[in-house]
N, C-alpha and C positions, 0 to 999 in steps of 0.2 A: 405332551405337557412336561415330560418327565429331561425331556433332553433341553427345555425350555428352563425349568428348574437349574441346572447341572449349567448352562451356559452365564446363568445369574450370578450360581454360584462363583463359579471360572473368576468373572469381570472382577467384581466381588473384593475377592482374594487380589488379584494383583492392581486392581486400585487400590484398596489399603496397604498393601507393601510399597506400592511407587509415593502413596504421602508418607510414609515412613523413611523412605531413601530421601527423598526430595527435601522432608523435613530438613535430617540429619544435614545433607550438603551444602544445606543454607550457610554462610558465617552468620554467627554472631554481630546483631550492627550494635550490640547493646558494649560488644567488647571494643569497638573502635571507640565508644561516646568518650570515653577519659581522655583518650591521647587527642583524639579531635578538639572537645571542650577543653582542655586546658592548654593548647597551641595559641589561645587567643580566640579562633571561631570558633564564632558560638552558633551559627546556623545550621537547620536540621540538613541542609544541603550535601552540610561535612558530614553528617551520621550516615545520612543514605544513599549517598551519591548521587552526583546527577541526574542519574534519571528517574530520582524517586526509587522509594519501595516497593514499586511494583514493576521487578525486572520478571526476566524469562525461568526463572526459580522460581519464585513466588507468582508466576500466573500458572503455569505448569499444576502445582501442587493446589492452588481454587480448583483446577480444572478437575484434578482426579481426585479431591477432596467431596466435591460434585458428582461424580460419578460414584464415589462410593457412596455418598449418602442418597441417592435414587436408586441404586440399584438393593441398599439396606430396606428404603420405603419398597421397594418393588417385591422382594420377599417376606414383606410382614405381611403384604396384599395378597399374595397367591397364598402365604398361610392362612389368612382368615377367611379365605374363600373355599377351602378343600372341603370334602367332609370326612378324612381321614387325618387321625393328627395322633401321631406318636405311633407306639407298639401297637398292632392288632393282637389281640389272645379271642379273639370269637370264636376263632375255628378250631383251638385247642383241644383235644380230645384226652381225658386221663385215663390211664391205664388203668388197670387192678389197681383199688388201694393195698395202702401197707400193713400188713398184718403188726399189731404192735403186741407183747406181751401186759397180759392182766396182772396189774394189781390188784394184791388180795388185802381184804379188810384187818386181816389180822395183824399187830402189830409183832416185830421182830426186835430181837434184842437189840435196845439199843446203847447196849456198855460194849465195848471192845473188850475183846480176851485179855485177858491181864499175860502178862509175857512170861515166858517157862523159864524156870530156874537153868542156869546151865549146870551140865554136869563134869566132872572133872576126873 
């Protein structure tokens, strides 16, 4: 279960780094809309190009956008299912405690020494 966990994790990790590359590598269509729109076309044709917004960037990045958020549900599932969750301390054994020094009832002075004359 434990190497099942670990391979979760693995996916995990480099599906969210490949939406984060895939993100970034995308252009901007939002930065083409001015020079497109004010050429005269006004059609979304011009923002997104021919083949629509849905090239091989943006199906890519659905893809492992998907994969990370199943494989996110997939480890909230094996968490809720363990019956071990975080640090164990049950089997913790304490040593000798600490010996601490006694306070005593009686109060002590509490003015400070007044400071010695120097002599010369």
């Amino acid at each position: 279960m434990e190497a099942f966990k670990t391979v979760i994790w693995i996916v995990n990790i480099i599906a969210a780094l490949a939406v984060i590359v895939l993100v970034l590598l995308q252009h901007g269509k939002g930065a083409d809309a001015g020079a497109t729109f004010g050429s005269g076309s006004g059609s979304a044709q011009g923002v997104f190009g021919s083949a629509g917004n849905a090239n091989f960037l943006s199906r890519t990045t659905a893809i492992a956008a998907t994969i990370f958020f199943a494989t996110c549900m997939a480890m909230v599932y094996i968490h809720s299912n363990t019956t071990r969750h975080g640090l164990d301390f049950s089997n913790v054994k304490q040593s000798a405690p600490v010996q601490t020094k006694a306070v005593s009832d009686t109060p002590t002075d509490t003015q400070p020494a007044a400071p010695q004359p120097q002599q010369q």
